[in-house]
N, CA and C atoms of all chains as a GROMACS GRO file, in nm:
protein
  579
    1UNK      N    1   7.940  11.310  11.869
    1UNK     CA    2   8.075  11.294  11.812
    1UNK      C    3   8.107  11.144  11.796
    2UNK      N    4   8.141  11.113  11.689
    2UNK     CA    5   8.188  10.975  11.587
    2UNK      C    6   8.320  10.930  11.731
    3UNK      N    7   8.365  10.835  11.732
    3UNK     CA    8   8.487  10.700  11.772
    3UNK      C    9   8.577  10.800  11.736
    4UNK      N   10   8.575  10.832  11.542
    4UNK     CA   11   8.698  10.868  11.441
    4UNK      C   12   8.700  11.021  11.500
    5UNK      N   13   8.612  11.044  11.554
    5UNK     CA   14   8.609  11.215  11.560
    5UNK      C   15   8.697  11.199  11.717
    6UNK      N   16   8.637  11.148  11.756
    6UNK     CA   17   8.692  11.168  11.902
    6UNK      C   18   8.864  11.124  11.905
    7UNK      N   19   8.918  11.039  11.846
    7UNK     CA   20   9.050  10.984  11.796
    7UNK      C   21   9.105  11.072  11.760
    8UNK      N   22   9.049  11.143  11.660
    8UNK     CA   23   9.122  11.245  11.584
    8UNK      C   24   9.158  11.378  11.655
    9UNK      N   25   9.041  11.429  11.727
    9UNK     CA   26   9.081  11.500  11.802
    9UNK      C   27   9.160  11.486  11.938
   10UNK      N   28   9.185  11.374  11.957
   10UNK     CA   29   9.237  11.305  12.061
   10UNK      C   30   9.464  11.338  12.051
   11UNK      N   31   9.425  11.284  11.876
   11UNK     CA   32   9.559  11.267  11.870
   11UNK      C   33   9.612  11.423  11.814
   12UNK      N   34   9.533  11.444  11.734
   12UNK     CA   35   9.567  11.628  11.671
   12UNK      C   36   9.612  11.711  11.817
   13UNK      N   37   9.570  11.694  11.897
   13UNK     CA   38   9.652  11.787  12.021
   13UNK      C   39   9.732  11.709  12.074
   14UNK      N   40   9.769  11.616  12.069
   14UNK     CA   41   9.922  11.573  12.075
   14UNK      C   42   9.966  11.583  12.022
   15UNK      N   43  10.025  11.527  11.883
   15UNK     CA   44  10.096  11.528  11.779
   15UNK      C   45  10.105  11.658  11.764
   16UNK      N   46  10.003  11.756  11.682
   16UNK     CA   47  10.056  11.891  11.630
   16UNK      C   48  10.168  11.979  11.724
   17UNK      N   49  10.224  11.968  11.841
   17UNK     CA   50  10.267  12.069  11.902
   17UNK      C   51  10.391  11.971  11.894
   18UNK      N   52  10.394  11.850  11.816
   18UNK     CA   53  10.562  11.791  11.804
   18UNK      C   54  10.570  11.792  11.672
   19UNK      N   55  10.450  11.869  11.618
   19UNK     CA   56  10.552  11.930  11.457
   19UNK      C   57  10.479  11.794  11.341
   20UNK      N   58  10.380  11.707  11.426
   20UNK     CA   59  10.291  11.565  11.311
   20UNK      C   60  10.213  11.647  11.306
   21UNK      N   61  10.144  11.671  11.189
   21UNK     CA   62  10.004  11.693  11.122
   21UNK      C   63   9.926  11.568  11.035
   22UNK      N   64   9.806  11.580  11.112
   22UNK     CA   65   9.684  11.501  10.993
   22UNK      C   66   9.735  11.540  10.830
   23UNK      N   67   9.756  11.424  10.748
   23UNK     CA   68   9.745  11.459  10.631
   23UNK      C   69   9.582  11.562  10.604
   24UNK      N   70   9.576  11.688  10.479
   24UNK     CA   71   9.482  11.738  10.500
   24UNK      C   72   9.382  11.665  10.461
   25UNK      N   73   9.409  11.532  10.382
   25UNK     CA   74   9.296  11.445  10.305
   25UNK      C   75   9.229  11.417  10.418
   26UNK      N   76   9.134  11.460  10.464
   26UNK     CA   77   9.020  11.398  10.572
   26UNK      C   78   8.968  11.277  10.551
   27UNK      N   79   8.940  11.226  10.446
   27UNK     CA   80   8.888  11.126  10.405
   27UNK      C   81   8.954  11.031  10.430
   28UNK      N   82   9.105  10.976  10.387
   28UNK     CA   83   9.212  10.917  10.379
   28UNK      C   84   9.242  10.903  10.551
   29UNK      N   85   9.258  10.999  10.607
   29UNK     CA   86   9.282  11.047  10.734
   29UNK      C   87   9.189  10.969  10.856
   30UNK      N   88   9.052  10.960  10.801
   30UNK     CA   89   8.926  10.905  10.896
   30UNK      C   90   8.950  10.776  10.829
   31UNK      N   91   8.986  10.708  10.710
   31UNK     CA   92   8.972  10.559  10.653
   31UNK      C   93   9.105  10.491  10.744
   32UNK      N   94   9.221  10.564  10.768
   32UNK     CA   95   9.332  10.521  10.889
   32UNK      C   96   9.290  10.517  11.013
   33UNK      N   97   9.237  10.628  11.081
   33UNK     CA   98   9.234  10.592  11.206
   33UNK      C   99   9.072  10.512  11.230
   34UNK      N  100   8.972  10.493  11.120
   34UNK     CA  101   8.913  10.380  11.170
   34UNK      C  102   8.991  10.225  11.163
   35UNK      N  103   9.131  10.205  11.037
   35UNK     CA  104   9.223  10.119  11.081
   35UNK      C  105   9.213  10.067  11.190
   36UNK      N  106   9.322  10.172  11.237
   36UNK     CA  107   9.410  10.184  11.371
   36UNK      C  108   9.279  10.138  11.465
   37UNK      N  109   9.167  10.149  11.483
   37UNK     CA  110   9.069  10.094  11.592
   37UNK      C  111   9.047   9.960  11.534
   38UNK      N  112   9.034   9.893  11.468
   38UNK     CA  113   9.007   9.789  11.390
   38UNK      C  114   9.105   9.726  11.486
   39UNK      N  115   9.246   9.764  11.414
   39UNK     CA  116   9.383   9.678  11.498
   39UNK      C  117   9.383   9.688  11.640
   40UNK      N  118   9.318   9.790  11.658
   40UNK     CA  119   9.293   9.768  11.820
   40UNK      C  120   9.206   9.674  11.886
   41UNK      N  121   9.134   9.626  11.828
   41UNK     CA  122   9.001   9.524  11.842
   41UNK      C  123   9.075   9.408  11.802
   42UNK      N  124   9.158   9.401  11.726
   42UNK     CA  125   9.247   9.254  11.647
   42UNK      C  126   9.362   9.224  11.744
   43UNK      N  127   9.390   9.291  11.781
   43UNK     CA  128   9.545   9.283  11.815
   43UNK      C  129   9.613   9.338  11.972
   44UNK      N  130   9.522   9.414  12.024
   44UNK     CA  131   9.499   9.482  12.168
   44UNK      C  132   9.577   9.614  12.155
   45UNK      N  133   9.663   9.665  12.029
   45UNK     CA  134   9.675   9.811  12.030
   45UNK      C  135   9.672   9.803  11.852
   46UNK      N  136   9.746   9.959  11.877
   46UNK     CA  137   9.669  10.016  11.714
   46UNK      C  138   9.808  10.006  11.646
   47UNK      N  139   9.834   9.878  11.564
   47UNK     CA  140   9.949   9.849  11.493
   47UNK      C  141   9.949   9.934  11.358
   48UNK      N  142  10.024   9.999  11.297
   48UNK     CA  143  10.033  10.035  11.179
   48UNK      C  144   9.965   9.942  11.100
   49UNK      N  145   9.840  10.043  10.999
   49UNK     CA  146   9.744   9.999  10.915
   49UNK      C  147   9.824   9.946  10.808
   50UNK      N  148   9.943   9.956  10.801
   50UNK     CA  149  10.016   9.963  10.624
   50UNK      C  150  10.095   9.871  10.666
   51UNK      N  151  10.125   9.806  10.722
   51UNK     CA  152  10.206   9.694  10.804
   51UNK      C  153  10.150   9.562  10.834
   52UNK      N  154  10.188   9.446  10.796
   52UNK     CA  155  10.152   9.345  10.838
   52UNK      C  156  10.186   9.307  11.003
   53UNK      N  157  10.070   9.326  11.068
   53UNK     CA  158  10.118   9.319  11.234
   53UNK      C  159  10.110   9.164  11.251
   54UNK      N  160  10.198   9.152  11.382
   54UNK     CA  161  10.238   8.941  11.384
   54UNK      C  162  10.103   8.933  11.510
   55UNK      N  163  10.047   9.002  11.551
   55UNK     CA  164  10.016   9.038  11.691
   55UNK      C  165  10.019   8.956  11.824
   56UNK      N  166  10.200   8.948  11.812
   56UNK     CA  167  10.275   8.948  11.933
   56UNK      C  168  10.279   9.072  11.964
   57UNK      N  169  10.261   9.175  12.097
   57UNK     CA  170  10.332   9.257  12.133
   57UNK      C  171  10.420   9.329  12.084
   58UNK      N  172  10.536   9.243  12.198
   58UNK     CA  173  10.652   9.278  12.196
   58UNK      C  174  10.731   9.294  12.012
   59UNK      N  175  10.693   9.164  11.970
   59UNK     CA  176  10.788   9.196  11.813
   59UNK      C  177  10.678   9.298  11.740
   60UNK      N  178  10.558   9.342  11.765
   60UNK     CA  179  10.557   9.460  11.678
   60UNK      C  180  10.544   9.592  11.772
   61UNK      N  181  10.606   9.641  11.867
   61UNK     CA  182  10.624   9.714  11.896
   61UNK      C  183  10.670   9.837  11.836
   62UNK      N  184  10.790   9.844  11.743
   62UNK     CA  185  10.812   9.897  11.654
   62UNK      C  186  10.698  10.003  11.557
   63UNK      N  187  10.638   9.902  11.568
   63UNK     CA  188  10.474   9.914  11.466
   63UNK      C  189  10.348   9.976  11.539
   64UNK      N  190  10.377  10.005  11.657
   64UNK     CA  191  10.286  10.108  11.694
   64UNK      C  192  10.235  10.178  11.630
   65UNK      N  193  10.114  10.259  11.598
   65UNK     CA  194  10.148  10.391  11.558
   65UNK      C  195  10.095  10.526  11.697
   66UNK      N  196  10.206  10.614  11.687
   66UNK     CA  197  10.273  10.608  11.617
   66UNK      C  198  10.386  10.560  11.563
   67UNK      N  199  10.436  10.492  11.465
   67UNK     CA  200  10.536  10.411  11.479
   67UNK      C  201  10.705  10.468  11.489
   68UNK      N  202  10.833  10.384  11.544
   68UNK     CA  203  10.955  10.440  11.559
   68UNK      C  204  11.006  10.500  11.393
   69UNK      N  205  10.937  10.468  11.299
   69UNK     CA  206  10.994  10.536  11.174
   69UNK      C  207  10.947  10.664  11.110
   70UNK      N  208  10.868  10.692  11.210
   70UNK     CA  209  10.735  10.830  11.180
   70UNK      C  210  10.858  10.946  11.150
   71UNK      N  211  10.969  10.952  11.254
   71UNK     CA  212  11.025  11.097  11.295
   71UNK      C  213  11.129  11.032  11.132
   72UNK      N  214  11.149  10.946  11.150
   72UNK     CA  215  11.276  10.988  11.026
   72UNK      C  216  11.196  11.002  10.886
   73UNK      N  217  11.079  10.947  10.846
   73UNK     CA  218  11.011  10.944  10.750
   73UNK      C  219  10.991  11.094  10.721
   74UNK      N  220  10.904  11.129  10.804
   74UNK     CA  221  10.840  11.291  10.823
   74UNK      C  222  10.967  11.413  10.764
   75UNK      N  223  11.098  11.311  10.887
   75UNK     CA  224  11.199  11.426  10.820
   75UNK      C  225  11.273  11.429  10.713
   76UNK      N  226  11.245  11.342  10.628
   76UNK     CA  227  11.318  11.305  10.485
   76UNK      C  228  11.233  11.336  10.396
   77UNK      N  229  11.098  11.298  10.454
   77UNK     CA  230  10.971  11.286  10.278
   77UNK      C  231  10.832  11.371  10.351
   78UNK      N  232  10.862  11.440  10.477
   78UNK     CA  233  10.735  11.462  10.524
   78UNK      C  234  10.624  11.436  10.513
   79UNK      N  235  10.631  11.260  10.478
   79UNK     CA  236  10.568  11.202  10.572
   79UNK      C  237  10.552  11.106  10.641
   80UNK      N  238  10.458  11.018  10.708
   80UNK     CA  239  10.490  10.903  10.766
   80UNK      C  240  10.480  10.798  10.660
   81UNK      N  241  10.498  10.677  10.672
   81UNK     CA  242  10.468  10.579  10.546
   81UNK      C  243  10.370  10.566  10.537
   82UNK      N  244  10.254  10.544  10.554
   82UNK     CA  245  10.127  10.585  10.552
   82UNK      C  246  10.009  10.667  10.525
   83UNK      N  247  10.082  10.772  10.533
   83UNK     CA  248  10.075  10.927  10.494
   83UNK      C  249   9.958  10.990  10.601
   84UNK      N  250   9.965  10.976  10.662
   84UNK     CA  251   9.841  10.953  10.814
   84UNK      C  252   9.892  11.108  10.881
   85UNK      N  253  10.079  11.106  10.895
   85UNK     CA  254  10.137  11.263  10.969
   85UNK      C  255  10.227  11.235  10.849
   86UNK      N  256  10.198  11.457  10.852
   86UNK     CA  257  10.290  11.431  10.761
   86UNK      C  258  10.318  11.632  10.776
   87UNK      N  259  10.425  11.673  10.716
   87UNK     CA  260  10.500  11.844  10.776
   87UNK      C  261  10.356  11.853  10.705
   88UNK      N  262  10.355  12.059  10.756
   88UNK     CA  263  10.319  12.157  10.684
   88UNK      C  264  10.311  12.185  10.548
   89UNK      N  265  10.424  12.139  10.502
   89UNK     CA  266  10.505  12.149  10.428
   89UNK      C  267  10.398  12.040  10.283
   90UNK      N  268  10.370  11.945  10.283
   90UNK     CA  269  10.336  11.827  10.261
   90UNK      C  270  10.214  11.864  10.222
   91UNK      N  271  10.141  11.911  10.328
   91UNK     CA  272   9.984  11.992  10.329
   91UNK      C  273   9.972  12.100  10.228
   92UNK      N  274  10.080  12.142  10.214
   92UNK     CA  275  10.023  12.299  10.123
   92UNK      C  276  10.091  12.275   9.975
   93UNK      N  277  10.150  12.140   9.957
   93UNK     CA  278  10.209  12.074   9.864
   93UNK      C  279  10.294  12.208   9.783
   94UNK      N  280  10.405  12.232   9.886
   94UNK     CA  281  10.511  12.280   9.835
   94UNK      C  282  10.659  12.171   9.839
   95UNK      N  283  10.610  12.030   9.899
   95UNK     CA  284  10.718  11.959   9.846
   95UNK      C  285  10.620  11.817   9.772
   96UNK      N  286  10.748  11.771   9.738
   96UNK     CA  287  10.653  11.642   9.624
   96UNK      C  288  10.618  11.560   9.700
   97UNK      N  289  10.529  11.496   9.645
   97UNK     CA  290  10.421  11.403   9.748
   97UNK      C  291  10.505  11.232   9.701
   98UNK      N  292  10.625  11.233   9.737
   98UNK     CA  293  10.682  11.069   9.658
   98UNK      C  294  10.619  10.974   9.760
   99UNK      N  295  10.672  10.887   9.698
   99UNK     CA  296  10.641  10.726   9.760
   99UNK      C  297  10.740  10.710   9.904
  100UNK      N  298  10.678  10.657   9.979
  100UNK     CA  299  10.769  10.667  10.158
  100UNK      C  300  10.828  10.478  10.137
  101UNK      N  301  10.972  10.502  10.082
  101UNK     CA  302  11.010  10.369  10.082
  101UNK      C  303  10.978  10.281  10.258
  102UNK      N  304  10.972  10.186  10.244
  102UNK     CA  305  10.940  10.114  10.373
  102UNK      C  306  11.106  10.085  10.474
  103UNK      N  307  11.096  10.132  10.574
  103UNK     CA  308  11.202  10.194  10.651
  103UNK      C  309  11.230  10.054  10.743
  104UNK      N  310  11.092  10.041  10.804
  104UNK     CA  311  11.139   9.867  10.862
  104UNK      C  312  11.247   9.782  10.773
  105UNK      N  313  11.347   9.754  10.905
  105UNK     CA  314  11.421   9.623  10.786
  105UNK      C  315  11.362   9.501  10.836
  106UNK      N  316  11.378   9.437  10.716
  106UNK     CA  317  11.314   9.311  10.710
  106UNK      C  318  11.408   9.245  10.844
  107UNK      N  319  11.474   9.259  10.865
  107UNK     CA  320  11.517   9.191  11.016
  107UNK      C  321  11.396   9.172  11.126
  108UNK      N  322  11.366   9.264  11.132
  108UNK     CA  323  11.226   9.331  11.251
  108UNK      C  324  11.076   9.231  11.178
  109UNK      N  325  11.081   9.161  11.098
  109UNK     CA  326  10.988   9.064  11.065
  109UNK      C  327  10.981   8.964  11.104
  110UNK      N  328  10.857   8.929  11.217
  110UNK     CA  329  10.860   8.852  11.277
  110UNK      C  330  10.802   8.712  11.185
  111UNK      N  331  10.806   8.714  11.102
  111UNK     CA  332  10.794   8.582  11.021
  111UNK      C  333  10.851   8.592  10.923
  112UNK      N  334   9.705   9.133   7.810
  112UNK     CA  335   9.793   9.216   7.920
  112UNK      C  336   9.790   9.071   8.029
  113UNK      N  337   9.931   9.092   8.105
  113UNK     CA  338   9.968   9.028   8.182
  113UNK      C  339   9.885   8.996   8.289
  114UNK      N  340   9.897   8.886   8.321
  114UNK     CA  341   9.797   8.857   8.482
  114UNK      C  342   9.856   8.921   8.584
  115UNK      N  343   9.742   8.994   8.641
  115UNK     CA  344   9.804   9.097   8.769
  115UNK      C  345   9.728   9.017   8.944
  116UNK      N  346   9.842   8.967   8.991
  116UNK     CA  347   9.791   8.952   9.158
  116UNK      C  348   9.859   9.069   9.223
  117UNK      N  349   9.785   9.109   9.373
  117UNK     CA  350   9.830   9.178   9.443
  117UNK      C  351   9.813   9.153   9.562
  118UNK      N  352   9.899   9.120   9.668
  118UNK     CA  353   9.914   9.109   9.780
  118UNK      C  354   9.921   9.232   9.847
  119UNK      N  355   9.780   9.233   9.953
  119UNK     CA  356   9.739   9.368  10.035
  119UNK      C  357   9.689   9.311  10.169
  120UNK      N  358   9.648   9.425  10.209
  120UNK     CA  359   9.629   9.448  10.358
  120UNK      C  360   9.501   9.482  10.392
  121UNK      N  361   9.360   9.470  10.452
  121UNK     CA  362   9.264   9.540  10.442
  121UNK      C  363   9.236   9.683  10.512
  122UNK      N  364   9.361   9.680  10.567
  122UNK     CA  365   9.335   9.818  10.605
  122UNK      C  366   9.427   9.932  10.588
  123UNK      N  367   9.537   9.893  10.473
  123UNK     CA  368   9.635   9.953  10.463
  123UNK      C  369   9.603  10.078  10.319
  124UNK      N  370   9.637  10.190  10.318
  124UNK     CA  371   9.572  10.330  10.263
  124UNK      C  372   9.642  10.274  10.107
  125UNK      N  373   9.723  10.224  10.088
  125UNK     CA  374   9.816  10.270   9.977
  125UNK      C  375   9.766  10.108   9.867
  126UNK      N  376   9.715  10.006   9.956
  126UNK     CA  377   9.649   9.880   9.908
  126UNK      C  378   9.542   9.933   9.870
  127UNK      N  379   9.460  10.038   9.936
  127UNK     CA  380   9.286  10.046   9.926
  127UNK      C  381   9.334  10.111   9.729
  128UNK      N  382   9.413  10.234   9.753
  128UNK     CA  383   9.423  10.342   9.640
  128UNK      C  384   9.437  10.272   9.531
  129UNK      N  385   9.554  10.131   9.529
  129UNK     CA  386   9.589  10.049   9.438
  129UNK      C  387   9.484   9.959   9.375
  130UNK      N  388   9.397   9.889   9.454
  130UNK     CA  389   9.284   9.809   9.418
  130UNK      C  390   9.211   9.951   9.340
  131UNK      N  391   9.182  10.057   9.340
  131UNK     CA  392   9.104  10.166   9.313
  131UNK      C  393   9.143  10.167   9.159
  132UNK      N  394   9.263  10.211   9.222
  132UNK     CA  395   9.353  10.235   9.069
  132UNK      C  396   9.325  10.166   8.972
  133UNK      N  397   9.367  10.011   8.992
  133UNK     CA  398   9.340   9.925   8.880
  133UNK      C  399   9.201   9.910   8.885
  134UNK      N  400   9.103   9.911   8.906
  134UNK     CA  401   8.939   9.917   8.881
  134UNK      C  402   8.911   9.993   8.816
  135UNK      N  403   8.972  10.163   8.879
  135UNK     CA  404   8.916  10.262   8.752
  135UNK      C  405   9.001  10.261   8.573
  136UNK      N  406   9.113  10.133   8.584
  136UNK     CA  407   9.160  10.153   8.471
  136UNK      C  408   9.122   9.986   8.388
  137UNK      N  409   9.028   9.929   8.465
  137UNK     CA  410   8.973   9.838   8.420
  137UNK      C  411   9.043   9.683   8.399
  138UNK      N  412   9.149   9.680   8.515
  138UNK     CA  413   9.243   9.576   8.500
  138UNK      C  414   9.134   9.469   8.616
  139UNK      N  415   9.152   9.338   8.572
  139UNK     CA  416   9.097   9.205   8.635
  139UNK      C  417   9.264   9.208   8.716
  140UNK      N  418   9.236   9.143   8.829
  140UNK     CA  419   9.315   9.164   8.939
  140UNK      C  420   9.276   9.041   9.006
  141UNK      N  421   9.387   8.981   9.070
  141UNK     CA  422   9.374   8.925   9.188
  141UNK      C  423   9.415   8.945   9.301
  142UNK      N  424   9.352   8.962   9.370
  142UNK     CA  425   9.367   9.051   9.534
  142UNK      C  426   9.390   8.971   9.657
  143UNK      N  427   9.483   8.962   9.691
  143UNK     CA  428   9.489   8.853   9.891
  143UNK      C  429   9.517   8.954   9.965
  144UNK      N  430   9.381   8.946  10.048
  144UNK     CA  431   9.420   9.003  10.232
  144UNK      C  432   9.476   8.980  10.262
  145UNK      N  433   9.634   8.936  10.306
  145UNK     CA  434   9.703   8.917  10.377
  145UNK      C  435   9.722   8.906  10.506
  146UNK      N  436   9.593   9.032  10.581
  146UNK     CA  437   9.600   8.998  10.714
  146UNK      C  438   9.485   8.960  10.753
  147UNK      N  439   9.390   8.930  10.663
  147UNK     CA  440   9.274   8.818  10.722
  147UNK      C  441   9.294   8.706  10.661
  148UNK      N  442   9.400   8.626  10.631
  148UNK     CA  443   9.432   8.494  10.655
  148UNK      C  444   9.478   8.426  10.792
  149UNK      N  445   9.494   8.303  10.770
  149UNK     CA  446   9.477   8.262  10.903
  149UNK      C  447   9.601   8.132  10.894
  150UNK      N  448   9.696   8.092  10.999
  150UNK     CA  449   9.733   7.954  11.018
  150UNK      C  450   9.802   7.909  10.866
  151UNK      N  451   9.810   7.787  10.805
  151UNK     CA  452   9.922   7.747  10.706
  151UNK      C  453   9.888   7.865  10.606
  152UNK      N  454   9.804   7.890  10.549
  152UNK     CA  455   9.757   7.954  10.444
  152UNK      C  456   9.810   8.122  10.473
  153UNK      N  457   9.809   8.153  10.584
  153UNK     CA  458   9.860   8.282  10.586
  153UNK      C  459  10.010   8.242  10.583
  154UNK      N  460  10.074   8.139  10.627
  154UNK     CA  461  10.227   8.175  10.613
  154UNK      C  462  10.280   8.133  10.498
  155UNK      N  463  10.212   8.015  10.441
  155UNK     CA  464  10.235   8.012  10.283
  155UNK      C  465  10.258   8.160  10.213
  156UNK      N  466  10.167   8.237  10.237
  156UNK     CA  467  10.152   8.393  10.111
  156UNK      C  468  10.246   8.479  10.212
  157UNK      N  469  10.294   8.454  10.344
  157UNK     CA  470  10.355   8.567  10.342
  157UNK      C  471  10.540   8.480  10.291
  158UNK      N  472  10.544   8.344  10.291
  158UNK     CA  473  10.654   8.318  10.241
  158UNK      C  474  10.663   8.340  10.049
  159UNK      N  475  10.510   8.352  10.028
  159UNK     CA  476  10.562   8.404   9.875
  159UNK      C  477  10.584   8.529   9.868
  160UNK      N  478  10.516   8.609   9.940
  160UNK     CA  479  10.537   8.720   9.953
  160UNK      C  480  10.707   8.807   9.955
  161UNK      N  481  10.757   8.763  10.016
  161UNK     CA  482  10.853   8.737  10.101
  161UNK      C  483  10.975   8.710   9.955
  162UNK      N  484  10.937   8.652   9.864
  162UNK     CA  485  11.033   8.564   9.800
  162UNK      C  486  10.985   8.694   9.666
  163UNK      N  487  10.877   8.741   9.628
  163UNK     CA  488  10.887   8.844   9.578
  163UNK      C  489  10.945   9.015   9.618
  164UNK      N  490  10.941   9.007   9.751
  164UNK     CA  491  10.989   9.155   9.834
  164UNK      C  492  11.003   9.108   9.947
  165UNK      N  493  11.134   9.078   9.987
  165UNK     CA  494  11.186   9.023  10.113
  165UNK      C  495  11.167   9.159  10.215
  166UNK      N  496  11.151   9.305  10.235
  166UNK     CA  497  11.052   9.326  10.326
  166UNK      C  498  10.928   9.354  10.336
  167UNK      N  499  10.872   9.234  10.260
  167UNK     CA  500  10.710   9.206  10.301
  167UNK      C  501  10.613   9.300  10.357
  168UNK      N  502  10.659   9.409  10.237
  168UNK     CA  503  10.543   9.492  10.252
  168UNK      C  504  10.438   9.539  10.150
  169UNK      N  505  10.338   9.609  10.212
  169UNK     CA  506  10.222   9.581  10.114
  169UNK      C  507  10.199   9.767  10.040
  170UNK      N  508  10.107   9.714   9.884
  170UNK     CA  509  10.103   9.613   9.846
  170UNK      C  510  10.212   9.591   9.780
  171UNK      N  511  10.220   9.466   9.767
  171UNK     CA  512  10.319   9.383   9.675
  171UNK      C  513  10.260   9.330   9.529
  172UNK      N  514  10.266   9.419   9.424
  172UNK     CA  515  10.230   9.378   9.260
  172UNK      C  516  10.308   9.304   9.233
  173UNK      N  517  10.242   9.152   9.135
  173UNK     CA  518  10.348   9.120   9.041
  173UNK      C  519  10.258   9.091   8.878
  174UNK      N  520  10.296   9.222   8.802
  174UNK     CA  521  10.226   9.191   8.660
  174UNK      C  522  10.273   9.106   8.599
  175UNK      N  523  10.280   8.986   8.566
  175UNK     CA  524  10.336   8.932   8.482
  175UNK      C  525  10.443   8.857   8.544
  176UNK      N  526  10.558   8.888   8.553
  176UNK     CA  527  10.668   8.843   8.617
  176UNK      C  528  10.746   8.950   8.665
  177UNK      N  529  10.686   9.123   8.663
  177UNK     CA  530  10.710   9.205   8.712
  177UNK      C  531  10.684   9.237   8.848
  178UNK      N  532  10.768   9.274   8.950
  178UNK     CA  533  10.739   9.270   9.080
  178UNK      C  534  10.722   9.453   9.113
  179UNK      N  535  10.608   9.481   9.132
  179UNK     CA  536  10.660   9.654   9.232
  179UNK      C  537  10.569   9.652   9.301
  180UNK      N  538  10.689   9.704   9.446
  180UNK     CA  539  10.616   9.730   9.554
  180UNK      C  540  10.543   9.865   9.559
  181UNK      N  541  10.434   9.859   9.638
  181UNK     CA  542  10.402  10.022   9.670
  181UNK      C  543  10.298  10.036   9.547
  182UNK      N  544  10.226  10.178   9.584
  182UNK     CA  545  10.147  10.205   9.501
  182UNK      C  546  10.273  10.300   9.385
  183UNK      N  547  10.310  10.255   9.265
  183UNK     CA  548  10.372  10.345   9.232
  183UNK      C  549  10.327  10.344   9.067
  184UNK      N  550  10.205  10.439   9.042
  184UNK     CA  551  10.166  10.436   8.984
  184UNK      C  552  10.174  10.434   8.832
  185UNK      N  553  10.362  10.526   8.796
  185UNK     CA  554  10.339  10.510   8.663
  185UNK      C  555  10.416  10.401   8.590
  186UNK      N  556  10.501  10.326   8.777
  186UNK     CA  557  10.551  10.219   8.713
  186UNK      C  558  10.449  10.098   8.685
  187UNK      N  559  10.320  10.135   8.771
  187UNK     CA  560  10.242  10.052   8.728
  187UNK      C  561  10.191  10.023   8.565
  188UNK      N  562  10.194  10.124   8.520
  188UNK     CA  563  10.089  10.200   8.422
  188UNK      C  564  10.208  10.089   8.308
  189UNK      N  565  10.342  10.119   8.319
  189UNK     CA  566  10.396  10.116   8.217
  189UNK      C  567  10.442   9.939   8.229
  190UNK      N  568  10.432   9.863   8.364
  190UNK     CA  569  10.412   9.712   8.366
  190UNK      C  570  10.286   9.652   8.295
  191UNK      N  571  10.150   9.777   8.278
  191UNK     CA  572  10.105   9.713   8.260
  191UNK      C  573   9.983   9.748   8.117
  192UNK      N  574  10.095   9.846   8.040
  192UNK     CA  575  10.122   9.853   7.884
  192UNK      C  576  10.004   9.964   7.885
  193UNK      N  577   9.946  10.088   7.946
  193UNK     CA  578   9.832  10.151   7.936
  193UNK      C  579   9.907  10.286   7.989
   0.00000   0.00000   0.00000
């Protein structure tokens, strides 16, 4: 079993029972969370791939993933900005797949 | 057609699709990592960055003198006359 395999299955039984699902794109899905290990090797945790991380800590905390904008994203556009979790809903493309405006305010930019 | 730069991320999903995008539609592009820069040179591009989409996020297109954030494809299409 792959790093990405073991991650994935790592996080799929967490997340799924709070209602996050793997986007079904597997492909897309394994090209993020080899990200997210990347930033872990860069930065000492796994900062959002779609995010410019400062890698201070503390100011990207926010930027975890999973990150604090996951739950409102998911529940407006089902999905995350990233498209990494995203509803049921999203997966069986019975809602539209739009663009996840970027939810961070530029306040929270540490440069 | 307009000169296209794009300010991206190397590991960000919606930068990878965009560089894709414009390749399979045959646009010359200029592309900055953004997060494998380093020291003056990285804060230079994220202050241009910044001055095109004050929340500095990626990617950041500007065709021409057209600015859109995000992969959004048919506003791309139509910045960039195809």
């Amino acid at each position: 079993m792959t790093e990405i395999e073991k991650l994935y299955d790592l996080l799929k039984k967490a997340q799924e029972p709070k209602g996050y699902y793997f986007n079904k794109d597997r492909e897309r899905v394994n090209d993020l969370l080899s990200s997210l290990m990347q930033n872990k090797e860069r930065y000492g945790y796994m900062a959002c791939p779609c995010r410019l991380a400062s890698g201070d800590r503390q100011s990207d905390a926010d930027i975890f993933c999973p990150c604090v904008y996951r739950g409102p994203d998911v529940q407006e556009f089902g999905s995350c900005y990233c498209n990494l979790y995203v509803t049921r809903a999203w997966n069986s493309g019975s809602i539209p797949h739009t663009y996840i405006p970027e939810r961070r305010p530029a306040s929270k930019l540490p440069f | 057609m307009a000169p296209v730069k794009i300010y991206t991320l190397s590991t960000c999903s919606h930068c990878k699709t965009t560089k894709k995008f414009l390749h399979d539609c045959n646009v010359v592009y200029d592309a900055i990592d953004v997060d494998l820069l380093q020291g003056e040179e990285r804060a230079a591009i994220i202050e241009e960055v910044k001055k095109l989409n004050p929340n500095c996020s990626f990617p950041t297109l500007l065709i021409g003198d057209q600015v859109i954030v995000g992969f959004k494809e048919n506003e791309i299409k139509e910045a960039l006359g195809i």
